[in-house]
C-alpha positions as CSV (number, residue, x, y, z in Angstrom):
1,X,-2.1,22.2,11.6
2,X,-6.2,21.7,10.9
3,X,-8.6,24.5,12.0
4,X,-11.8,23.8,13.7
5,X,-13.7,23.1,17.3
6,X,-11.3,21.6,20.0
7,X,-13.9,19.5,22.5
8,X,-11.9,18.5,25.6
9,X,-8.6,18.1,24.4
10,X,-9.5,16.9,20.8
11,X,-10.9,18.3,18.1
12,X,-14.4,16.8,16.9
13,X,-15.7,16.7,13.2
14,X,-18.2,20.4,12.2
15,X,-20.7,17.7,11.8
16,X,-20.1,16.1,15.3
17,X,-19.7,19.4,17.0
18,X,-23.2,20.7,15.5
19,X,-25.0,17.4,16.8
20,X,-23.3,18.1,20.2
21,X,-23.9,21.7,20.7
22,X,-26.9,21.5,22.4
23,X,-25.1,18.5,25.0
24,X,-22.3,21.0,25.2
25,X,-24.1,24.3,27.0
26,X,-25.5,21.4,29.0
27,X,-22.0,20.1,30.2
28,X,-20.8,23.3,30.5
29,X,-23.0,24.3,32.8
30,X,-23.1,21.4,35.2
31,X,-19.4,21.6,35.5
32,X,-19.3,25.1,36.6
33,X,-22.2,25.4,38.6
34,X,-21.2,23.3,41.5
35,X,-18.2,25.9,42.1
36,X,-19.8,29.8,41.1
37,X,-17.5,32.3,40.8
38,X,-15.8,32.1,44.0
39,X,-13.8,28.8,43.5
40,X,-13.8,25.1,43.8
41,X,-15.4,23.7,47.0
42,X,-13.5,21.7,48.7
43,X,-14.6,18.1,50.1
44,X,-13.5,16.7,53.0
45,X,-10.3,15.8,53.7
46,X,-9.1,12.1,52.1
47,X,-7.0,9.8,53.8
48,X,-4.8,9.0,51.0
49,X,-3.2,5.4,50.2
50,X,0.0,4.8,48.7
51,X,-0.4,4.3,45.3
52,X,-0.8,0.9,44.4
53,X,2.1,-1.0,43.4
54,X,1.6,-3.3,39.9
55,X,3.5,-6.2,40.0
56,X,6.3,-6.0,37.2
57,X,4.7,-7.4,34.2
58,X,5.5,-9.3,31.3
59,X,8.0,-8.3,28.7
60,X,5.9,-5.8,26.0
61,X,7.4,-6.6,22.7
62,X,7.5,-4.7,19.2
63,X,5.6,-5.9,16.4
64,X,6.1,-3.6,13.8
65,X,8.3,-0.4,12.9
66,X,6.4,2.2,10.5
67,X,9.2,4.4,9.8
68,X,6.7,7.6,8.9
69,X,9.6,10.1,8.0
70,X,13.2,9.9,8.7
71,X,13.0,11.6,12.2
72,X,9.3,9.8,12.6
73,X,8.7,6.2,13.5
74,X,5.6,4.2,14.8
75,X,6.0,1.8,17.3
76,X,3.2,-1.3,17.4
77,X,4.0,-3.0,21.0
78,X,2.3,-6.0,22.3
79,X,0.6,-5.0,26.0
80,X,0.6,-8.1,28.4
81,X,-1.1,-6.0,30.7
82,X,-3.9,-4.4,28.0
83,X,-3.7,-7.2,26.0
84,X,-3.7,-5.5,22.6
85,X,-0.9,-4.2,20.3
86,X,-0.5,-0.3,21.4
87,X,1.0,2.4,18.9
88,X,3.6,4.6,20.4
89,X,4.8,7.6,18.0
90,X,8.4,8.7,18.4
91,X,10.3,12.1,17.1
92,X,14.1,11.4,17.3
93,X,16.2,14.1,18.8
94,X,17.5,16.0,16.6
95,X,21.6,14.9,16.7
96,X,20.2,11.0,16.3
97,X,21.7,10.8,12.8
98,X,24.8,13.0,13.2
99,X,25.8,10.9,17.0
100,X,24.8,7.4,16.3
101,X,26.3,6.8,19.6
102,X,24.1,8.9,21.7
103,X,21.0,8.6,24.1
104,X,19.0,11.4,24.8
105,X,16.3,12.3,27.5
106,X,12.8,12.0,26.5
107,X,9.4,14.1,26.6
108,X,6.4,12.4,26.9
109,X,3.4,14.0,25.3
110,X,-0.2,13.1,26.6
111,X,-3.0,13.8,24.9
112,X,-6.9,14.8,25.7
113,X,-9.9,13.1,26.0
114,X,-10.9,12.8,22.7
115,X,-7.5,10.7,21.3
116,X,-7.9,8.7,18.7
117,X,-6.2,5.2,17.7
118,X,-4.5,7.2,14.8
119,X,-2.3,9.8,15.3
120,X,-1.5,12.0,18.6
121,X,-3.2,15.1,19.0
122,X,0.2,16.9,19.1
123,X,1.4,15.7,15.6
124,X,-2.3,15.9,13.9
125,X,-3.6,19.3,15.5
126,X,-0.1,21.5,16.5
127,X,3.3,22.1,14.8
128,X,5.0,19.9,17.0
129,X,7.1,17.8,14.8
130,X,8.6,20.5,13.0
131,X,8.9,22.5,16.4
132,X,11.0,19.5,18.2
133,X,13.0,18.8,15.1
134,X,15.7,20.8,16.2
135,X,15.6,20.0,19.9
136,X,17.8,17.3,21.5
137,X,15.4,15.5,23.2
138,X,13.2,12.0,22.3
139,X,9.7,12.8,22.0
140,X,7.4,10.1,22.9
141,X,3.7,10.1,21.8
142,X,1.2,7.7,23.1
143,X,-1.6,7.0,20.3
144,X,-4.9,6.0,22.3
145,X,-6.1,5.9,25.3
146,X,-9.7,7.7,24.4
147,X,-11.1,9.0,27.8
148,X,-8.6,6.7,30.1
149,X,-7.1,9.2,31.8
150,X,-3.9,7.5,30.9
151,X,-4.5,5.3,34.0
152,X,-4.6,1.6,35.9
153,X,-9.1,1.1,35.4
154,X,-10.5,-1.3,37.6
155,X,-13.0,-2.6,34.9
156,X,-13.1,-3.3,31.0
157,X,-15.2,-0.7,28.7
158,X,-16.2,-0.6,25.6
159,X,-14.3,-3.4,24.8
160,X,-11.3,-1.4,26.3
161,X,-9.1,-3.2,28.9
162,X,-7.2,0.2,30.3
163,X,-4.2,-0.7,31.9
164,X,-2.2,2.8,30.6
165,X,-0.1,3.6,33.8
166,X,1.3,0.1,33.6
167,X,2.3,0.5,30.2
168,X,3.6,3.7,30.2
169,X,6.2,3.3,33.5
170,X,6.6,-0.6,33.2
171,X,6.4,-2.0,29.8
172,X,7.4,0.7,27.7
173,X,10.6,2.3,29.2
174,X,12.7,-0.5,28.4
175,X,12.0,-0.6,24.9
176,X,13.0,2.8,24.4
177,X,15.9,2.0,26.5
178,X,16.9,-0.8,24.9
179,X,16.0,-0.1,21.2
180,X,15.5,4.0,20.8
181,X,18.7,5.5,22.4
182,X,16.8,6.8,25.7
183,X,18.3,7.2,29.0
184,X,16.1,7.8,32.3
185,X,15.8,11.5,31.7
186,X,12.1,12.1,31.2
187,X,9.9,15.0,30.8
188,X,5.9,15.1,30.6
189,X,3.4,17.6,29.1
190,X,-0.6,16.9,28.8
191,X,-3.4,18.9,27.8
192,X,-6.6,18.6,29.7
193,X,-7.1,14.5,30.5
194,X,-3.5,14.6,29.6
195,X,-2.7,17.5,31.9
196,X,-4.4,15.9,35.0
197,X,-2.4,13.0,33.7
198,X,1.0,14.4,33.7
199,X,0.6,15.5,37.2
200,X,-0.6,11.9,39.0
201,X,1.8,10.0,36.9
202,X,5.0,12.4,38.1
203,X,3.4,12.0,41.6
204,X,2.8,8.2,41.7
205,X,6.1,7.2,40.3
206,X,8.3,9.5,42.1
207,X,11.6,10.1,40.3
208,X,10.2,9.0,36.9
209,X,9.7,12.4,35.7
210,X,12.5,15.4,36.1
211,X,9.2,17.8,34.8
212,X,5.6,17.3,34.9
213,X,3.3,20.4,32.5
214,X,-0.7,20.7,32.4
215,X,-1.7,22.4,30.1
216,X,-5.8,23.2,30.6
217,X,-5.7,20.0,32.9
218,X,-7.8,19.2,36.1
219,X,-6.0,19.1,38.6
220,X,-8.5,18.0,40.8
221,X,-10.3,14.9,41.0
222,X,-12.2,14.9,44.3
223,X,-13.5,18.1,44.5
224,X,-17.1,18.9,45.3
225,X,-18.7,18.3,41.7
226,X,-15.3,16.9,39.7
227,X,-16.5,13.0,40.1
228,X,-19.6,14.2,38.4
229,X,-18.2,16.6,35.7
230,X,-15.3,14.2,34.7
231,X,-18.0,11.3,34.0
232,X,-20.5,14.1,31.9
233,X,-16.8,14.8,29.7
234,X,-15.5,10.9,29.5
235,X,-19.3,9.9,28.4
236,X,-19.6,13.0,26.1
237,X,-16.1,11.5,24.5
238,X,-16.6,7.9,24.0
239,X,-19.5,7.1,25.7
240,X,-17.5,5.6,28.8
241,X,-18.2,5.0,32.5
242,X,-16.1,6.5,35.2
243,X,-17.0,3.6,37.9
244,X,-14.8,1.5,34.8
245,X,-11.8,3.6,35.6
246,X,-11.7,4.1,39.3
247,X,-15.0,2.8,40.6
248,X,-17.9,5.2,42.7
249,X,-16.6,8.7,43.7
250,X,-16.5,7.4,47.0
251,X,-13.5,4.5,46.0
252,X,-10.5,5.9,47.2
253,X,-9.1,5.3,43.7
254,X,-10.6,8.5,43.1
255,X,-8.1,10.1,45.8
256,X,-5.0,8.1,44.5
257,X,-5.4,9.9,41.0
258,X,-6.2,13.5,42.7
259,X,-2.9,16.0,41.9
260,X,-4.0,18.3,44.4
261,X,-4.2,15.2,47.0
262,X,-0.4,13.5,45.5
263,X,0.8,17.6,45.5
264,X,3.5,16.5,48.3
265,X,4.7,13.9,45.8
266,X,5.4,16.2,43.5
267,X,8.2,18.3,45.4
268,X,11.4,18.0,43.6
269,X,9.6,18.1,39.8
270,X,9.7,20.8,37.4
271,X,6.2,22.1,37.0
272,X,4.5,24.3,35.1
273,X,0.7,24.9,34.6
274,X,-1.2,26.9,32.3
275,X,-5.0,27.8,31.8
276,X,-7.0,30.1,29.9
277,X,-9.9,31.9,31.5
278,X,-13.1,30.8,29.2
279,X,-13.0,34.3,27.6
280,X,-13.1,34.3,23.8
281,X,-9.8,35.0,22.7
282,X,-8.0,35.5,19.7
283,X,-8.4,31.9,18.2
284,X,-11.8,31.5,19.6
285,X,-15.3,31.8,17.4
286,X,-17.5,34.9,18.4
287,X,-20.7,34.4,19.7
288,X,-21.9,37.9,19.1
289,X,-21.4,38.8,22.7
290,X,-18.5,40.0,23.5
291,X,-15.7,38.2,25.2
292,X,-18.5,34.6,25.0
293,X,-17.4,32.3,22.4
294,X,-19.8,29.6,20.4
295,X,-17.8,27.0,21.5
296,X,-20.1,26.7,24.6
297,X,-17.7,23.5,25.7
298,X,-14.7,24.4,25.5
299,X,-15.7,27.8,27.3
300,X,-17.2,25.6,30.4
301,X,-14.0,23.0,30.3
302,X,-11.6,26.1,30.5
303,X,-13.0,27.8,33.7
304,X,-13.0,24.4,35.0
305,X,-9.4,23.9,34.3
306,X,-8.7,27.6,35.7
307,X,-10.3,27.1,39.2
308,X,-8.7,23.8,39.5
309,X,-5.2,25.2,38.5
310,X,-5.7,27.5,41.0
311,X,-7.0,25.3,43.7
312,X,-3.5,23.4,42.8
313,X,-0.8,25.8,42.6
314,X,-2.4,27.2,45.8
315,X,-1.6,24.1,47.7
316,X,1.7,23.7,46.1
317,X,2.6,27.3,47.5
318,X,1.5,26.5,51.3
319,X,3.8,23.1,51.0
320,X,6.2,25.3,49.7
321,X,6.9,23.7,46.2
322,X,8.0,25.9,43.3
323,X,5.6,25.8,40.2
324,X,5.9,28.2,37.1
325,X,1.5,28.7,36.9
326,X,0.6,31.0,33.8
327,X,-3.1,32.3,33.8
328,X,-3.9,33.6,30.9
329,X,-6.4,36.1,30.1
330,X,-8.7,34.9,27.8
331,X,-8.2,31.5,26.0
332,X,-10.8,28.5,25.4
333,X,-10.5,24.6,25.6
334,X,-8.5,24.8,22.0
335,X,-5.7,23.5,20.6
336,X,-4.3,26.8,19.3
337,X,-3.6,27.3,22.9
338,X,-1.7,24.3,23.7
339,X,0.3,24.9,20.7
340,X,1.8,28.4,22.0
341,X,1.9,26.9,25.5
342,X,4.5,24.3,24.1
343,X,7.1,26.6,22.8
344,X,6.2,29.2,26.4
345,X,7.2,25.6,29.1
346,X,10.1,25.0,26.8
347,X,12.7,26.8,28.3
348,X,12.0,24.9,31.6
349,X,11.5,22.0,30.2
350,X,15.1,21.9,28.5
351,X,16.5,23.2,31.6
352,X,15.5,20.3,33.6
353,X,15.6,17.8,31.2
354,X,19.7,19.4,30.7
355,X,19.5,19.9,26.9
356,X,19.9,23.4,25.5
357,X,16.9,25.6,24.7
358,X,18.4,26.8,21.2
359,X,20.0,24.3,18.1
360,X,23.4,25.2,17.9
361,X,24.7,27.2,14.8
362,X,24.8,25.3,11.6
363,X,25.5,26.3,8.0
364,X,25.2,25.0,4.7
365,X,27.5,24.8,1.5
366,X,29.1,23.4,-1.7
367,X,26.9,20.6,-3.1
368,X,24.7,20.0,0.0
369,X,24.2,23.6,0.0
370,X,23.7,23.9,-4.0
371,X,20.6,21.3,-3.2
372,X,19.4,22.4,0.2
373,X,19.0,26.2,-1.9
374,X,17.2,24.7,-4.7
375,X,14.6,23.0,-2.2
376,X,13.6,26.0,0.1
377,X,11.1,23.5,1.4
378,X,13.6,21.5,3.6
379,X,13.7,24.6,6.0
380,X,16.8,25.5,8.5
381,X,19.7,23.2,9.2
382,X,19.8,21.3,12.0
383,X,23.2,20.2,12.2
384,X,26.7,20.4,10.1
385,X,27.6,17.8,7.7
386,X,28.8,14.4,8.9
387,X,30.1,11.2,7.5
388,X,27.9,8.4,6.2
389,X,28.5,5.4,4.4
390,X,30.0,6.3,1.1
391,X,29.6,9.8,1.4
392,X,28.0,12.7,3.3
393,X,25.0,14.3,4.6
394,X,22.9,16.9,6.7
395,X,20.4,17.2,8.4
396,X,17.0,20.0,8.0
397,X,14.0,20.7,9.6
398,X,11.9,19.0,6.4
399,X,14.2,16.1,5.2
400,X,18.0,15.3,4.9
401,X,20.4,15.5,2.1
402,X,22.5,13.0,0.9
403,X,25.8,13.3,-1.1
404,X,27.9,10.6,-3.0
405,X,30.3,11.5,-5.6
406,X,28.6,9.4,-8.4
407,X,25.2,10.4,-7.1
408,X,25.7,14.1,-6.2
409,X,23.7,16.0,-3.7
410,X,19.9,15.2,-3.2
411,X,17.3,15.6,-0.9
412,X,15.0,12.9,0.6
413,X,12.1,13.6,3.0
414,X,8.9,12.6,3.9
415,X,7.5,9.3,3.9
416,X,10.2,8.5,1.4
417,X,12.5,9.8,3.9
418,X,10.9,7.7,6.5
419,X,11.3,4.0,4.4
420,X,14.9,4.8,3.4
421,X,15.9,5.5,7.0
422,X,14.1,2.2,7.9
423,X,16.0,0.3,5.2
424,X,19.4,1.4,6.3
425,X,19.6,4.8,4.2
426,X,22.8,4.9,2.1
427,X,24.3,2.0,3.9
428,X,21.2,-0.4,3.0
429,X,20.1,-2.0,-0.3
430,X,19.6,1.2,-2.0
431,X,23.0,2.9,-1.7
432,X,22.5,6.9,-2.1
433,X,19.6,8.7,-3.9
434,X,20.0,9.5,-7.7
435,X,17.2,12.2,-8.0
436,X,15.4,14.1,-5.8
437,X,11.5,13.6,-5.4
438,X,9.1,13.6,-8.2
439,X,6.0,13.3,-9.0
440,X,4.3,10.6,-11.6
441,X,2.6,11.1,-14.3
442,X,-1.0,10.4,-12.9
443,X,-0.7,12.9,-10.0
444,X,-1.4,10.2,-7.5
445,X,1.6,9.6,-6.4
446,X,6.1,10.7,-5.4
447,X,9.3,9.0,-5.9
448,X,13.2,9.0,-5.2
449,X,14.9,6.7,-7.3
450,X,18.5,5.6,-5.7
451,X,21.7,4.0,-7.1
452,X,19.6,0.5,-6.4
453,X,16.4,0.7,-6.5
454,X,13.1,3.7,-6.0
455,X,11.0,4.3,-3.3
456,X,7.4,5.4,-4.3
457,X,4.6,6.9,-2.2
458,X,0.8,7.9,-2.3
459,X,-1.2,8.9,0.4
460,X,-3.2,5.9,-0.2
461,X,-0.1,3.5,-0.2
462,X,2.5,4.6,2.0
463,X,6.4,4.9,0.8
464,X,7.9,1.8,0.0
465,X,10.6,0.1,-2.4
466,X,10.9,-1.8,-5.2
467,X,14.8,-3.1,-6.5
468,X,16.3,-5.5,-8.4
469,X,14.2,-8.0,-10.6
470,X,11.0,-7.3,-9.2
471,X,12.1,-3.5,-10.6
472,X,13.0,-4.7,-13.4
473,X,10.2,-6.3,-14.4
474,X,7.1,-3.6,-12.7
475,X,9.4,-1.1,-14.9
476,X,8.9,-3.4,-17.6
477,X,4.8,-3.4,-17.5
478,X,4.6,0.2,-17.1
479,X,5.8,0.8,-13.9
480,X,2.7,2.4,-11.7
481,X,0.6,2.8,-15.0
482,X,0.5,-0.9,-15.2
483,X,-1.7,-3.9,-14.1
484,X,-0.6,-4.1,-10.9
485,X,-0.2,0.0,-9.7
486,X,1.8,1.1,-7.2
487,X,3.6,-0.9,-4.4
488,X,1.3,-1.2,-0.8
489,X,4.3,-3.4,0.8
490,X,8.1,-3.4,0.6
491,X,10.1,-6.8,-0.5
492,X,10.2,-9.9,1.8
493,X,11.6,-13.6,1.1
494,X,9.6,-16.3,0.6
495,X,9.0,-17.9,4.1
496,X,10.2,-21.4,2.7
497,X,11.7,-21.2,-0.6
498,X,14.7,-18.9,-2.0
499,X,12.7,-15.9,-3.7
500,X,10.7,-13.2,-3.0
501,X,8.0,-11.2,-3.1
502,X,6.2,-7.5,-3.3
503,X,2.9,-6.9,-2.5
504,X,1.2,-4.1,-5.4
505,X,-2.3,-2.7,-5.3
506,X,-3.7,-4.9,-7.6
507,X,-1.6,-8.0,-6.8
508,X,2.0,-9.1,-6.1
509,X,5.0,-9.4,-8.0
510,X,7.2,-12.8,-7.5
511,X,10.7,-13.9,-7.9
512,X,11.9,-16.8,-8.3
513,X,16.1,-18.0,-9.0
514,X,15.2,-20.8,-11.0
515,X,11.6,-19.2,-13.0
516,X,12.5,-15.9,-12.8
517,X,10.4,-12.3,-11.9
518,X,6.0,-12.4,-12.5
519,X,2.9,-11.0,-11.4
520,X,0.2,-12.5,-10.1
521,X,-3.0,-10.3,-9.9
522,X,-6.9,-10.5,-9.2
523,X,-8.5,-13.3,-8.6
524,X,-6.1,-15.2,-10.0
525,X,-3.9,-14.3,-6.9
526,X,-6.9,-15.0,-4.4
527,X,-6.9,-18.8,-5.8
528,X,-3.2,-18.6,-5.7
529,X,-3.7,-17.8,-1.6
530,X,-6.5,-20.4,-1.1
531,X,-4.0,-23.1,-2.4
532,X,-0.8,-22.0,-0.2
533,X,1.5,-19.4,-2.2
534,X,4.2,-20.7,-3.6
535,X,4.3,-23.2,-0.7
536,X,1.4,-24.9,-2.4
537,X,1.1,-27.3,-5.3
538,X,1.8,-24.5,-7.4
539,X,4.6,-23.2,-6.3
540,X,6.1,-20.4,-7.9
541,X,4.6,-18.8,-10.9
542,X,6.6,-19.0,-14.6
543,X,4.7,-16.5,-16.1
544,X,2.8,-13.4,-15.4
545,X,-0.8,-13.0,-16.9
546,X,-1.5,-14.3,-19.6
547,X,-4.7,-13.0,-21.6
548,X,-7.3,-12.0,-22.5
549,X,-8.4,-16.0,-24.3
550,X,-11.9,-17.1,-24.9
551,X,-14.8,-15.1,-23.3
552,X,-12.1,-12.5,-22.0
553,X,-10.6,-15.3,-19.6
554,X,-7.0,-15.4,-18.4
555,X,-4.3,-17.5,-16.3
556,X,-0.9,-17.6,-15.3
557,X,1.7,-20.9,-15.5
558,X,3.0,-22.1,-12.0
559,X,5.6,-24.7,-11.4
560,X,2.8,-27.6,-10.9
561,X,0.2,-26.5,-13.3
562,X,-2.1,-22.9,-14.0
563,X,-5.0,-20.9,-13.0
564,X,-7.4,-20.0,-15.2
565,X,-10.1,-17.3,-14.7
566,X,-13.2,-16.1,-16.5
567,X,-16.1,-13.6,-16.0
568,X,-18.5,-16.6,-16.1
569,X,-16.7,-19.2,-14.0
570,X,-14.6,-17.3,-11.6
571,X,-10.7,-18.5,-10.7
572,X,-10.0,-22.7,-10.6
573,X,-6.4,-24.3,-10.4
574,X,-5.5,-27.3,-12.8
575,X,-2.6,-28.8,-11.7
576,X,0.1,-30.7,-13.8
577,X,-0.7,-34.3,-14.5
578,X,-3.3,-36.6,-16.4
579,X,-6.3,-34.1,-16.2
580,X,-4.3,-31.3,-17.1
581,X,-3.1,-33.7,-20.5
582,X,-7.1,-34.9,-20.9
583,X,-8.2,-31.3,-21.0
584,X,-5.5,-30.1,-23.1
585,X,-6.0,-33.1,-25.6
586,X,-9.8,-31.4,-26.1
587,X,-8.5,-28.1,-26.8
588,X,-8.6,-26.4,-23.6
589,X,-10.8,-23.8,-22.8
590,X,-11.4,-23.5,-26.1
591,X,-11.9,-26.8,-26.3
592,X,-15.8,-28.9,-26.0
593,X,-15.6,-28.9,-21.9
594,X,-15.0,-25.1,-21.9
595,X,-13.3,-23.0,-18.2
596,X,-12.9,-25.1,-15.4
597,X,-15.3,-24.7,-12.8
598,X,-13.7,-26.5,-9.7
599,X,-10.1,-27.4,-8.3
600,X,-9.4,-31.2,-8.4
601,X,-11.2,-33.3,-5.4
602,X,-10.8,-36.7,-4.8
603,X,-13.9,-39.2,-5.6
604,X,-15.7,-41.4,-3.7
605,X,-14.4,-44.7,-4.2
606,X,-10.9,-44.2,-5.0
607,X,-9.4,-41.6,-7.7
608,X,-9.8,-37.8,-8.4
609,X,-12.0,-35.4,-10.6
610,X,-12.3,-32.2,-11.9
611,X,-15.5,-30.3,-13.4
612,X,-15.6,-28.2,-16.1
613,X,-18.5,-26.3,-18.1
614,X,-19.7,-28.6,-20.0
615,X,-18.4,-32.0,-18.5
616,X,-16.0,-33.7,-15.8
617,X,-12.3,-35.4,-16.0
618,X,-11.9,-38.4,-13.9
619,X,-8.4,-40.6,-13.2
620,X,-9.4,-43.7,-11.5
621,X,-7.0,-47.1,-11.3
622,X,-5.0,-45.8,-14.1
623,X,-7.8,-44.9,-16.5
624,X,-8.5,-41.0,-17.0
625,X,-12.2,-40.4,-18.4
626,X,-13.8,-37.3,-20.2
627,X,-17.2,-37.3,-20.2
628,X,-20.1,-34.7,-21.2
């Protein structure tokens, strides 16, 4: 977990939070002067609409899988109703590998105003991955959704088409139905936006959610002031426009996302809400005065959150619905606070949701315990030893570990983890690990190598694989200290043709059947792209890079001729055929018309040419000319 200022349910950069201090004590103050001391004001009552119904949409469809560890994995699914691919984060219950057969209920974590398009708060700020590894339950992170309130807007903004409530309770669920092993059984938790969130969304689509937590959220929207102090927060985090999201104060939009208005919606949920006071507590910087923190914002936002927690959970007691409420007593708009919330709602949470609160027992021994002991890092176990493909395995907070009887026992984790559970772990190409994870020799970079093949990760590059011939020949050239570094892309095959292909950092490695395993690099490779792959005139390579010639130049032999590059002239194809024979009758490069300088056009007139340094080849009716 990082350190640092949380601003609204995100922590900002020092650097952003220095530029914004002075906007902060502003902010602060306009959202709690409209209320004093006393508590919130309330407006006149609303008559509240039903919430609006969205027309089933489109199908939302997966583009990509980013398997980020072995109990990690990054959705990318196409919106029809945002119209943009939106990343989804999932933490598999913790009995996903030892039960392939089982579904498990879900808890959906929202995040605060200041989300990013990266990571959820809840992974980037908070232990929650390792804190959920050993629960039973799916946990499903929304990446996104800076300042939307998770919600339906009425208008575009900053290039943003919001459409979240759609996604969330129409498009999504059946992809993780479908796909991810979960059933109907669904918890929420949000922090600030989040919070406020979690409570509309259990209201508005009664029976969606068994549980509903806020956690510092505001759980009023049409209070006397709220309108006005959620559009100073969403244009402090972003820069966007409330009347986007719901339109004036005055729309009755405004009601329709108001928990304390929906409150009679909610009977039958699980809740629980939580608030610190705006007192400096213990994760809190000092001000100098004591019990005032510096963090001016998140002091405001959290007295904010307290008298509209209040404001709620008294309404929920006069309709009579249960509610666990904690108040603590000190405790600023920070993430530090969240974090302990998490594990304090869990308890109810699992109770409602029908999983148990504690892992069962689990120990370790013989060869899986011989290497879970000599990595302390992997943590507790999570469940006993099971069966998999060829051998056994077991499960630990940090990582698995695999046993075969030719491989023995070793652990895999991480990012390296996460691509040998996408590929199929011991069942898939790679069969079992070999060795556990090392490090290379120029720091950068880890690897696992398995019975098949190694996986190989830096933070710049990911984890990904590399078998078989293109292995063989990478290993050949020096492995990650060679032309071409370290892989950026697993293996594919070619679209068209039998082969395939690995994308490295400094180009991509190609096989071929019939011409066997090369590399293609540089410039070289950008030509190579410009003409069509191996689906071009070229097709596949023959030989890797061949060089350094005249002038420091190089090329590499394809199928229907070469590319050459220099410093001087850049990258040019020459294909097989009469120009190829002209140039090579002059002595190539080295020859008198020096690099080539273009690819081969056709002429006006009939015929083709190419240009070189110091002259031209033509072919026309038959006859092929050099000249100066």
């Amino acid at each position: 977990m990082r350190t640092g200022l949380a601003r609204f349910g995100r922590r900002g950069a020092a650097g952003a939070a220095a530029r914004r201090t002075a906007t902060a004590a502003v902010i602060a103050a306009a959202l709690i002067s409209p209320f004093g001391a006393a508590g919130i004001a309330q407006a006149a009552p609303v008559a509240l609409a039903a919430p609006t119904q969205t027309q089933a949409p489109s199908a939302a469809t997966v583009t990509a899988v980013d398997w980020l560890s072995d109990r990690r994995v990054a959705l990318w699914i196409e919106s029809p109703s945002m119209g943009t691919p939106i990343q989804v984060q999932l933490l598999l219950a913790r009995d996903w590998n030892i039960n392939p057969a089982a579904v498990f209920p879900s808890v959906w974590m929202l995040d605060g105003l200041r989300a990013t398009d990266q990571e959820s708060g809840w992974t980037a700020e908070t232990d929650a991955e390792s804190y959920f590894a050993d629960k039973n339950v799916n946990v499903v992170l929304p990446v996104g959704g800076q300042s939307s309130f998770y919600s339906d807007w009425v208008d575009q903004d900053n290039g943003k088409n919001y459409q979240w409530e759609t996604f969330l309770t129409k498009e999504l669920p059946p992809i993780l139905e479908n796909d991810w092993r979960t059933n109907q059984t669904r918890g929420v938790v949000g922090l600030s936006m989040g919070g406020t969130a979690a409570m509309f969304l259990a209201a508005r689509n009664e029976g969606f959610f068994k549980f509903a937590g806020s956690l510092s959220g505001m759980l009023t929207t049409t209070t006397l002031g709220m309108p006005q102090a959620i559009q100073y927060a969403m244009a402090d985090a972003g820069g966007y426009n409330s009347k986007a999201m719901w339109g004036a104060p005055t729309n009755d939009l405004w009601a329709q996302h108001d928990p304390y208005l929906l409150a009679e919606k909610l009977r039958g949920v699980s809740l629980y809400v939580s608030s610190g006071n705006g007192v400096a507590g213990p994760y809190d910087p000092p001000s100098g005065i004591p019990g005032v923190s510096s963090n001016y914002a998140g002091m405001g936002l959290e007295i904010l959150s307290r008298l509209t927690s209040q404001t709620f959970a008294t309404k929920l007691n006069k309709l009579g619905i249960p509610a666990q409420v904690v108040y603590r007593p000190s405790g600023l708009h920070t993430w530090e606070y969240w974090q302990f919330e998490l594990k304090q709602l869990w308890p109810q949470l699992a109770s409602s949701l029908g999983v148990e609160v504690d892992k069962p027992s689990c120990s370790v021994s013989g060869a899986i315990g011989n290497a879970s002991g000599a990595n302390s890092w992997l943590g507790d176990c999570l469940t006993a030893e099971y069966n998999v493909a060829g051998g056994r395995a077991q499960d630990f907070r940090f990582g698995r570990v695999f046993f075969n009887a030719d491989a023995g026992a070793q652990a895999v984790a991480g990012a390296i983890g996460g691509n040998y559970q996408g590929s199929g772990g011991p069942a898939g190409a790679l069969g079992f690990p070999t060795t556990g994870e090392f490090g290379t020799p120029d720091g950068r970079g880890r690897g696992n190598a398995f019975q098949n093949g190694m996986i190989y990760f830096t933070p710049q590059t990911g984890a990904h694989a590399v078998r078989g011939a293109i292995l063989d020949e990478w290993a050949r050239q020096g492995y990650e200290g060679g032309p071409l570094g370290y892989p950026v892309l697993d293996e594919v095959p070619t679209p068209s043709k039998p082969g395939a292909v690995q994308g490295f950092e400094i180009g991509a490695m190609y096989h071929s059947p019939d011409l066997g395993t090369h590399a293609v690099q540089g410039m070289i490779l950008g030509k190579y792209g410009q003409l069509g792959w191996e689906n071009g005139s070229l097709g596949f390579p023959k030989t890797s890079e061949i060089g350094p010639i005249k002038d420091g130049g190089r090329f590499n032999e394809f199928e229907g001729g070469n590319i050459y590059w220099s410093p001087l002239t850049g990258a040019w194809a020459i294909r097989n055929g009469e120009i190829f024979d002209a140039w090579k009758s002059v002595g190539y490069e080295g020859g008198r018309l020096g690099y080539i300088t273009s690819d081969q056009f056709d002429m006006d007139g009939g015929g083709i040419q190419q240009n070189f340094q110091f002259g031209i080849i033509t072919v026309k009716d038959g006859k092929v000319t050099i000249a100066p």
